[in-house]
C-alpha positions as CSV (number, residue, x, y, z in Angstrom):
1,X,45.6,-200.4,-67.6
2,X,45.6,-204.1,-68.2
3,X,42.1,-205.9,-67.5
4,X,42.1,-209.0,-65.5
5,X,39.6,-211.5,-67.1
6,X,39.5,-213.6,-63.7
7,X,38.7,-210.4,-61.5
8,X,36.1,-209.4,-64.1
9,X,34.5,-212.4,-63.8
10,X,34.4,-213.1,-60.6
11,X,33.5,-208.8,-60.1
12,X,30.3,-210.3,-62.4
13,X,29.4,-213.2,-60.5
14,X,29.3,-211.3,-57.2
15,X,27.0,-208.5,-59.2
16,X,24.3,-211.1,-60.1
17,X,24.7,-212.6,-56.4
18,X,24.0,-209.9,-55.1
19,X,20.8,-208.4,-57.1
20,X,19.4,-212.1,-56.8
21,X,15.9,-211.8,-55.6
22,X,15.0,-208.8,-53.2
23,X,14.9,-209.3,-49.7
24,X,11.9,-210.1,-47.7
25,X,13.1,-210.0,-43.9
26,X,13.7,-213.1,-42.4
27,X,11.2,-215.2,-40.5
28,X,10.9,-214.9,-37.3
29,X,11.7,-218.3,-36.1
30,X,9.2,-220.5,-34.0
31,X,9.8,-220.2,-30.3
32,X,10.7,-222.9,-28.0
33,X,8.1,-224.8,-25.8
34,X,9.0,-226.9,-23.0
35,X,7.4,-230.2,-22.0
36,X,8.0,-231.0,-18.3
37,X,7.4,-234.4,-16.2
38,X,7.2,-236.2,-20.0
39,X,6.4,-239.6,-20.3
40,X,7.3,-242.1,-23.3
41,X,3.4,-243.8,-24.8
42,X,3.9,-246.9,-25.8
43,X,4.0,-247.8,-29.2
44,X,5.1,-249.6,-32.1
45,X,6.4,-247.2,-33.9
46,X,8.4,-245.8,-31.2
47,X,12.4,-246.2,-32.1
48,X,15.6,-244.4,-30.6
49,X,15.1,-241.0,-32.4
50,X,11.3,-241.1,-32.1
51,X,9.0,-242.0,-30.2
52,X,5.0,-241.0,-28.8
53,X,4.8,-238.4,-25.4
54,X,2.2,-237.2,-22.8
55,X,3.8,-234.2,-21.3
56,X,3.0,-233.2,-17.5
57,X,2.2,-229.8,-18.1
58,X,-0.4,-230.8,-20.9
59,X,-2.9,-232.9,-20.1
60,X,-5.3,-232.4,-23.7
61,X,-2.8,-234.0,-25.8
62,X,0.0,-236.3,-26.6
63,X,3.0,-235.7,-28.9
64,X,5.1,-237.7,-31.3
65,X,8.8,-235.8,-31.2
66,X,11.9,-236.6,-33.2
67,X,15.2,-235.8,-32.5
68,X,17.3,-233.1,-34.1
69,X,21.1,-233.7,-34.8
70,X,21.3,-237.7,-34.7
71,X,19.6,-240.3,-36.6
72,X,19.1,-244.2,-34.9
73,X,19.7,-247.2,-37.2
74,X,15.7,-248.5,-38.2
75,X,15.0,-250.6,-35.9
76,X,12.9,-252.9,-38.8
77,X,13.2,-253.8,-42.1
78,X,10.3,-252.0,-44.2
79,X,12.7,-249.6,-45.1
80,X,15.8,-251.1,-47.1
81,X,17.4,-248.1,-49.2
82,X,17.4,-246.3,-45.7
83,X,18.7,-249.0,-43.7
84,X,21.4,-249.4,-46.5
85,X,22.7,-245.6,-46.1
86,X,23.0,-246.2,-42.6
87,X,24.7,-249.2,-43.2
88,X,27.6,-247.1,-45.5
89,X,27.8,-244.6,-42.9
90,X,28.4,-247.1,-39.8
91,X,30.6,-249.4,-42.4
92,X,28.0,-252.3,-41.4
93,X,28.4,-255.2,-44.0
94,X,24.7,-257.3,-43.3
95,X,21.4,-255.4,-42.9
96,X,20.8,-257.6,-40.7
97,X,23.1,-256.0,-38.3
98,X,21.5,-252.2,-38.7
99,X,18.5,-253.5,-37.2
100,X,20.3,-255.3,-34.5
101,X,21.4,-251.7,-33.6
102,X,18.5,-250.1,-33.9
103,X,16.6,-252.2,-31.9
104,X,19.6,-251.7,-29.3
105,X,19.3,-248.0,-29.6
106,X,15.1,-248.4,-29.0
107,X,15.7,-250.1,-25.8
108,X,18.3,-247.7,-24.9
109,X,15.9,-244.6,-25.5
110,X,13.5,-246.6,-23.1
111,X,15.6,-246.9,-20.3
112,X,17.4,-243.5,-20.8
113,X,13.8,-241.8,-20.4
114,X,12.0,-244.3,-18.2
115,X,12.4,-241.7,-14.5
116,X,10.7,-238.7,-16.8
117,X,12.3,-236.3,-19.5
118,X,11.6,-232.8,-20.8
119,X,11.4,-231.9,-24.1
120,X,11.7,-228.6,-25.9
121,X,10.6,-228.2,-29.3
122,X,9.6,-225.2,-31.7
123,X,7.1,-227.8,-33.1
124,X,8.9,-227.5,-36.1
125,X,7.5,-230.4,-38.7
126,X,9.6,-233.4,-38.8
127,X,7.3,-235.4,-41.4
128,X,7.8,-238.9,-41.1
129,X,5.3,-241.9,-42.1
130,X,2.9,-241.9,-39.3
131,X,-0.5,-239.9,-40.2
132,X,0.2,-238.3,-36.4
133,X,1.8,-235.1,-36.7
134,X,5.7,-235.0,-35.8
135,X,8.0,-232.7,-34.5
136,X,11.9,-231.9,-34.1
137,X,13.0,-231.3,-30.5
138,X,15.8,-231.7,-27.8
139,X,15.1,-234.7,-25.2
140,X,17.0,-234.3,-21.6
141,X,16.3,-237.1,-19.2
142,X,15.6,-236.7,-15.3
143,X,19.5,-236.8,-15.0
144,X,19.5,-233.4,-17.2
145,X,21.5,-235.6,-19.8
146,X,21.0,-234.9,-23.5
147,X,19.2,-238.3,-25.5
148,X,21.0,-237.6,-28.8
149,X,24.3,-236.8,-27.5
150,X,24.2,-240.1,-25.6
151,X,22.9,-242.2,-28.6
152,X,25.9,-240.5,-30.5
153,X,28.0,-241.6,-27.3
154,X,27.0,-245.3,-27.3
155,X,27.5,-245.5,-30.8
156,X,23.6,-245.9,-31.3
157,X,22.7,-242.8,-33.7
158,X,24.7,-241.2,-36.6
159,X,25.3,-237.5,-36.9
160,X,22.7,-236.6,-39.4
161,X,19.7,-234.6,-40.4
162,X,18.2,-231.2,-39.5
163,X,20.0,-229.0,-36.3
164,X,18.7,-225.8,-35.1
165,X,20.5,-223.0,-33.1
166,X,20.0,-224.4,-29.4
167,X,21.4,-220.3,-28.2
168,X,18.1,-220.0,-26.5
169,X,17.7,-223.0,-24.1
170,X,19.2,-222.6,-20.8
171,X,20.1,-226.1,-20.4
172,X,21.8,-226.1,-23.9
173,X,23.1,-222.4,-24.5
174,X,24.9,-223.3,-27.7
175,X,24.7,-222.3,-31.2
176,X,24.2,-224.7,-34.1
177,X,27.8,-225.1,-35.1
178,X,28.8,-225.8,-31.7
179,X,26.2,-228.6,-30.7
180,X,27.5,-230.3,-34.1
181,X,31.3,-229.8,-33.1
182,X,30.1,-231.8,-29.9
183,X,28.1,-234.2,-31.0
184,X,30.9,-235.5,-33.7
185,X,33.3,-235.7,-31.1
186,X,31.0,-237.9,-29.4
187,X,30.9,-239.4,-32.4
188,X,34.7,-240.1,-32.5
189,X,34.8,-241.0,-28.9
190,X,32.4,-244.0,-29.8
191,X,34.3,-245.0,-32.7
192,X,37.3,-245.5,-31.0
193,X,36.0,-248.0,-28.6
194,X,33.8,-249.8,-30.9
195,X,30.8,-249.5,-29.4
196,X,27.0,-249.9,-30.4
197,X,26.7,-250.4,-34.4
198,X,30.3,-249.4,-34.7
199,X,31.3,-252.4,-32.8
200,X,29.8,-254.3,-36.2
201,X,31.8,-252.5,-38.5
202,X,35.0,-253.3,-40.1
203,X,38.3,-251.5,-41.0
204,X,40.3,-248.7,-38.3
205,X,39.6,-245.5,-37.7
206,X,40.7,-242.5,-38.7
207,X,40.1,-239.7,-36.3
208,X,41.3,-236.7,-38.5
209,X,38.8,-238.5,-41.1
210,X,35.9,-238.4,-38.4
211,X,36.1,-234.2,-38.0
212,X,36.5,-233.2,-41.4
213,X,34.3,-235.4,-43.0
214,X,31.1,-233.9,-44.9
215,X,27.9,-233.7,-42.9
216,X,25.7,-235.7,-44.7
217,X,22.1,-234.1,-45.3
218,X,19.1,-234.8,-47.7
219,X,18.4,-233.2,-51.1
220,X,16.0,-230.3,-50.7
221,X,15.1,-226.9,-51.4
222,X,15.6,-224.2,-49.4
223,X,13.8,-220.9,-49.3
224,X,16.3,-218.0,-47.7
225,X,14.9,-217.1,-44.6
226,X,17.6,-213.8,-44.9
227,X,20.5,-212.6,-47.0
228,X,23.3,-215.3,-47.2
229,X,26.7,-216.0,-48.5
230,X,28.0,-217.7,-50.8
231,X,31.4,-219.4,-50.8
232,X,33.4,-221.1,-53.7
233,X,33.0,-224.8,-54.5
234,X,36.8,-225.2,-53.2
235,X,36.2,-225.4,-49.6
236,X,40.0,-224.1,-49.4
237,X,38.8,-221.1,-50.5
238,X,37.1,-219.0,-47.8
239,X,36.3,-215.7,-49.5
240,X,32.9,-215.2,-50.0
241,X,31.7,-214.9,-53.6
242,X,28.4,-212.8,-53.0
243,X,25.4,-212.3,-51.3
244,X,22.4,-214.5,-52.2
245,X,19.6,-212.5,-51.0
246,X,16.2,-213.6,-49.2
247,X,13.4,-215.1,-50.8
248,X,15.7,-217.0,-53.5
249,X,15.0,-220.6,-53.7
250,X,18.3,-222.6,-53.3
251,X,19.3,-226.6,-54.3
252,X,20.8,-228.1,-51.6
253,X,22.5,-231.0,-53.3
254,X,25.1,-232.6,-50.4
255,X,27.3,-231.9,-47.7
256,X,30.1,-230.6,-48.3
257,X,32.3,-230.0,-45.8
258,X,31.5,-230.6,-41.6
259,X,29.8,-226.8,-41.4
260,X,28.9,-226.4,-45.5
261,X,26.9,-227.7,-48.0
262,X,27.2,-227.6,-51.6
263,X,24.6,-225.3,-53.2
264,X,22.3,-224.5,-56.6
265,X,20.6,-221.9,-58.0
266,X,19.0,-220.2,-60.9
267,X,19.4,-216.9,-61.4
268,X,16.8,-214.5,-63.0
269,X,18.2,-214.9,-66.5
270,X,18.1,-218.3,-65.9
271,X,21.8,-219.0,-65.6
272,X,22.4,-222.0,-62.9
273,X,25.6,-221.3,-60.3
274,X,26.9,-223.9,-57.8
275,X,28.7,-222.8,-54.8
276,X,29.0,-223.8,-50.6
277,X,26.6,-222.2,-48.1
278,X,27.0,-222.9,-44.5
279,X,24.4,-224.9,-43.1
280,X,23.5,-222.8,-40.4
281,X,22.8,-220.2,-42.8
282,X,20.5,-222.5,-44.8
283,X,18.8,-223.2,-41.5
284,X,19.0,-227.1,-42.0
C-alpha cells in the first residue's frame, strides 16, 4: 500500500495535539452580579467605555466598570500609540480628530446613563491605569438599551477587546459569537451613514469588507480553561487539526478571521506550531 506523506503528517501533528498537556477541568467561570438603580461618580477619568459607579443595591462601595465588546476613541492625548491604532481602525487622518470623538463618545455615555443604569459584571479584571480596581461588564440604561451597542451604533466605539458569553443574562440571552455578529452589524450600519468618528474618515465603504474583516485583539497568553481545537492557518480550511488540551499555555498573536484568531504554541519537545483557535474557545 502506497503511504501518503501529507496524511502521515498531518496523522502526526494531530497525535502531538492531542497528548499536549493533560487536562485539568475547566474553570468554573465567575458568575454574574447585578448592579441595580446605578449611578455614574463623577470623575476625570471617566470616558465612553469606562467610567466610576455607586450601585443602589450597594451602599459600602463604589465601582469603576469597563465595557466588554467595544472600545471608545481616548478621549485625551497621554496616550498616542493607542490613539494612533484607533485612528487606523476608524481611517481618521489627525489625532486630533480621535479625541474629538472620544470626547463625543464621553458625553454621550453621560447622557445615555444619566435616568439610572444596571450593570452586570463577573468582576472579571479589566486592568487599566487607575490604581482603583476595574472590571469588564454589560451597561443597560433605564430604557433597557445596551451602552456598547449604542456607542457601536453612533459610530462612537470600535469593535474590540475582550467579550464574554452573555447566555446567562436575561436581558441579553446570547452567546459570545452572536453578541459580536450584532455588534459589527451595528458597526456597518454606522459606517454607512458616516456617523460619530466615521464621519472623520475618508475613502467608501465596503460592507462585505466590514463582516469578514479580522477581529482585532491584543497579544497575550492564554491558559486553556478546557480541551480546544485547533484549526489550520487557512481559514478556508475548516477541519480541525487536533485537540489542544487544558492547562497548555497558548500565544495569541492576532485576529484572524471575525470568530478566530491566529494561535502559538510549544509543544513538550519544544517544537513551536501555529494554527486558528476560535475566540470563544480562548475565552477572550
Amino acid at each position: 500500500m502506497k503511504k501518503n506523506p501529507s496524511l502521515l503528517r498531518y496523522l502526526c501533528l494531530s497525535a502531538i495535539l492531542f497528548a499536549l498537556a493533560a487536562p485539568t477541568g475547566a474553570e468554573a467561570a465567575k458568575k454574574w452580579r447585578e448592579y441595580t438603580d446605578c449611578r455614574m461618580i463623577p470623575n476625570p477619568a471617566n470616558d465612553g467605555d469606562s467610567f466610576h459607579v455607586k450601585a443602589g443595591n450597594i451602599k459600602s462601595k463604589t465601582y469603576l466598570f469597563r465595557l466588554y465588546f467595544t472600545d471608545t476613541p481616548e478621549s485625551e492625548s497621554s496616550l498616542p500609540e493607542r490613539l494612533q491604532e484607533q485612528a487606523d481602525y476608524f481611517g481618521i487622518a489627525d489625532l486630533k480628530d480621535v479625541v474629538k470623538a472620544g470626547k463625543e463618545a464621553t458625553r454621550f455615555t453621560e447622557n445615555f446613563l444619566k435616568d439610572g443604569f444596571t450593570v452586570h459584571s463577573r468582576l472579571s479584571d479589566a486592568l487599566g491605569r487607575s490604581d482603583k480596581d476595574r472590571d469588564y461588564a454589560m451597561v443597560i440604561n433605564a430604557a433597557g438599551q445596551d451602552l456598547g451597542t449604542e456607542l457601536v451604533r453612533n459610530g462612537l466605539a470600535r469593535v474590540y477587546g475582550n467579550g464574554t458569553d452573555l447566555s446567562e443574562l436575561d436581558a441579553y440571552n446570547r452567546s459570545e459569537d452572536a453578541w459580536w455578529r450584532r455588534l459589527r452589524q451595528a458597526e456597518l450600519e454606522a459606517k454607512k451613514e458616516k456617523r460619530g468618528a466615521w464621519a472623520l474618515a475618508a475613502g467608501p465603504v465596503n460592507p462585505l469588507a466590514a463582516l469578514t474583516a479580522p477581529r482585532e485583539v491584543a497579544e497575550q497568553d492564554v491558559v486553556l480553561a478546557r480541551p480546544i481545537y485547533l484549526y489550520p492557518l487557512d481559514p478556508s480550511n475548516v477541519r480541525p487539526l487536533g485537540t489542544l488540551q487544558a492547562g497548555l499555555t497558548v500565544h495569541v498573536v492576532k485576529g484572524a478571521t471575525p470568530d478566530k484568531a491566529q494561535v502559538r504554541f510549544t509543544s513538550s519537545s519544544g517544537q513551536v506550531y501555529e494554527g486558528l483557535a476560535r475566540f470563544t474557545d480562548l475565552g477572550i
